[in-house]
C-alpha positions as CSV (number, residue, x, y, z in Angstrom):
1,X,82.8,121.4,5.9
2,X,83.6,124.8,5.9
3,X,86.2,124.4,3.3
4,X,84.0,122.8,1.2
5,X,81.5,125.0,0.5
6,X,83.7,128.4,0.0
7,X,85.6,125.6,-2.6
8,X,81.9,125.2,-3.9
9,X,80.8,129.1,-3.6
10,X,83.8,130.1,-5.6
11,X,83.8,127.8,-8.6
12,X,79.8,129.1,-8.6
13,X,81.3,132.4,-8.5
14,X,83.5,131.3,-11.2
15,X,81.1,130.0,-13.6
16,X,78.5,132.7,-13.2
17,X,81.5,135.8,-13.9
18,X,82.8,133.6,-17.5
19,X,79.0,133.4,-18.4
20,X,78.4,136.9,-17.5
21,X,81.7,137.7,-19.6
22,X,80.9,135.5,-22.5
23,X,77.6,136.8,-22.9
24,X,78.4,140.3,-23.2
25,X,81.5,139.6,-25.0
26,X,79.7,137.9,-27.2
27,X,76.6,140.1,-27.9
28,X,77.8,143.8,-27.8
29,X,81.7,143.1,-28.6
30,X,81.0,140.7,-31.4
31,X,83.8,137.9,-30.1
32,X,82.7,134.3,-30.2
33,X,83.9,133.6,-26.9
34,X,80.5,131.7,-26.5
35,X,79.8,130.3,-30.3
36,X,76.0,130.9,-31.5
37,X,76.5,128.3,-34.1
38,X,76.4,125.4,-31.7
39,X,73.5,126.1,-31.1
40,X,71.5,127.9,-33.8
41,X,68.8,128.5,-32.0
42,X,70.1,130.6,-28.9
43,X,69.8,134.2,-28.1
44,X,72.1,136.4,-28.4
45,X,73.2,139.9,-27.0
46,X,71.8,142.8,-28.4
47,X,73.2,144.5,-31.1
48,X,72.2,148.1,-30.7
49,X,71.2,150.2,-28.1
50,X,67.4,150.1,-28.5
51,X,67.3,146.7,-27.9
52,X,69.6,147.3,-24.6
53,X,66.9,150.6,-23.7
54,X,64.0,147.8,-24.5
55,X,66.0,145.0,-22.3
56,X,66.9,147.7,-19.8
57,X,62.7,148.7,-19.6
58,X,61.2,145.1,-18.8
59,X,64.2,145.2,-16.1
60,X,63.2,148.2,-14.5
61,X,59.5,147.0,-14.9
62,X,60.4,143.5,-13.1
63,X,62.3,145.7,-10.3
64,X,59.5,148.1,-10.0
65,X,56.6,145.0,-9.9
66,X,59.1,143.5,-6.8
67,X,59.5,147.1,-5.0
68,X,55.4,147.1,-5.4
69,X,55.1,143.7,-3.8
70,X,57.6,144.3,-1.1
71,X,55.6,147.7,-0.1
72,X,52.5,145.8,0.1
73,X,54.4,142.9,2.7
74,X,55.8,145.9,4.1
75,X,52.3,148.0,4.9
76,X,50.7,145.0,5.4
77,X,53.6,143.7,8.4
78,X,53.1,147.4,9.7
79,X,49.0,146.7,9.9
80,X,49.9,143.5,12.0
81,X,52.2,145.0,14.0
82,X,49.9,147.8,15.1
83,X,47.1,145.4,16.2
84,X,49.6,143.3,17.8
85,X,51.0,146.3,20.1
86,X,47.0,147.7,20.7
87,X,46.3,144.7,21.7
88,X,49.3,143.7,23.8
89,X,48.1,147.1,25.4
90,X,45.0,146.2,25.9
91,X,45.6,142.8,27.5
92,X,49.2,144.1,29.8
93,X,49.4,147.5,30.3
94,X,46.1,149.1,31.1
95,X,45.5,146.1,33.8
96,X,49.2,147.0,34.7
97,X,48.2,150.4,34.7
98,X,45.1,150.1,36.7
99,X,47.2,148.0,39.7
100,X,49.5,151.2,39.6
101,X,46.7,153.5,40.0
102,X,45.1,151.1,42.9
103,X,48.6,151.3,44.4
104,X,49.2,155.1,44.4
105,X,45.8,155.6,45.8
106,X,46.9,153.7,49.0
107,X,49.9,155.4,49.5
108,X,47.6,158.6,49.0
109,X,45.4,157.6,51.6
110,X,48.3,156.1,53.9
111,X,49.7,160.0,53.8
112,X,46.6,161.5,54.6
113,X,45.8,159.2,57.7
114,X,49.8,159.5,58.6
115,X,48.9,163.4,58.7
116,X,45.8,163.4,60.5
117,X,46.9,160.9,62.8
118,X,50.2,162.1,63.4
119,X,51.3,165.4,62.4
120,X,48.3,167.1,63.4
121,X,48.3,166.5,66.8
122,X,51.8,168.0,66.7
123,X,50.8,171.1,64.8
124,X,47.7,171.5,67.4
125,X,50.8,171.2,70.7
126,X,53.6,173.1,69.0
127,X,50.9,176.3,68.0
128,X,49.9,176.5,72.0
129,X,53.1,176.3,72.6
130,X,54.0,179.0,70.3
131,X,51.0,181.1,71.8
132,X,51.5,180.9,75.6
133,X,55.2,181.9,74.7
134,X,54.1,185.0,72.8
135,X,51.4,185.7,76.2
136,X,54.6,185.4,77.7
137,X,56.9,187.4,75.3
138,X,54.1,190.8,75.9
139,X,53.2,190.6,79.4
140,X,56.9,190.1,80.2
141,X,57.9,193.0,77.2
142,X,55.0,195.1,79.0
143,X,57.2,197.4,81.6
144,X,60.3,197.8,78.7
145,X,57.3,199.3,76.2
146,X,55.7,201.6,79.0
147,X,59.4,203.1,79.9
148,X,60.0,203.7,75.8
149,X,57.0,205.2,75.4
150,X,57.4,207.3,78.1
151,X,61.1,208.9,77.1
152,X,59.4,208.8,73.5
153,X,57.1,211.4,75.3
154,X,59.7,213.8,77.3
């Protein structure tokens, strides 16, 4: 099946490059490769190069009508596309956002009962701690202090 239609494509191919050929051959070249007089009525190629600048114009003004329509698809896809991603954000992500922000406020509040609850009854031990062993630390410092300060003296 394959086979078939690159057999098919290339005699297209084929057909479409002799026309191509003949045509031009026939118009600018002046060869009869493709003969008017079989039919009297045909077009031929120009003959001088204002009627190829004239040919060459409508071209350019077919080209330039297709690049105008294909802009207008083009901005008009973009318009689609923009309401389509607003409101896929609208619909998803802010209730996707909202769950996150319901979810980071228990974790907040998890911390801050973890601290109260926890960590703050250690601070509170390990600060009397600390205290009674500074007491300790200057009562039991107190007799080396008096004897510096009495050398200090002398």
């Amino acid at each position: 099946m394959r086979f078939l239609g690159t057999v098919i494509g290339a005699a297209i191919l084929i057909v479409l490059t002799y026309l191509t050929l003949s045509w031009l051959v026939d118009g600018y070249f002046g060869g009869n490769i493709f003969p008017d007089g079989a039919n009297p009525d045909s077009w031929s190629a120009p003959d001088s190069w204002s009627e190829w600048r004239d040919i060459v114009i409508v071209f350019m003004g077919l080209f330039w009508m297709l690049a105008g329509l294909l802009a207008v698809v083009l901005v008009g896809a973009l318009i689609v596309l923009v309401f389509v991603v607003r409101r896929l954000l609208t619909n998803h992500a802010a209730p996707a956002l909202d769950s996150l922000k319901e979810s980071l406020d228990n974790v907040k509040g998890t911390a801050e009962f973890a601290g109260e609850t926890v960590v703050s009854p250690i601070i509170r031990v390990y600060s009397v701690v600390r205290g009674v062993r500074s007491g300790i630390g200057a009562v039991g410092g107190l007799p080396d202090r008096i004897r510096r300060r009495a050398k200090a003296k002398k």
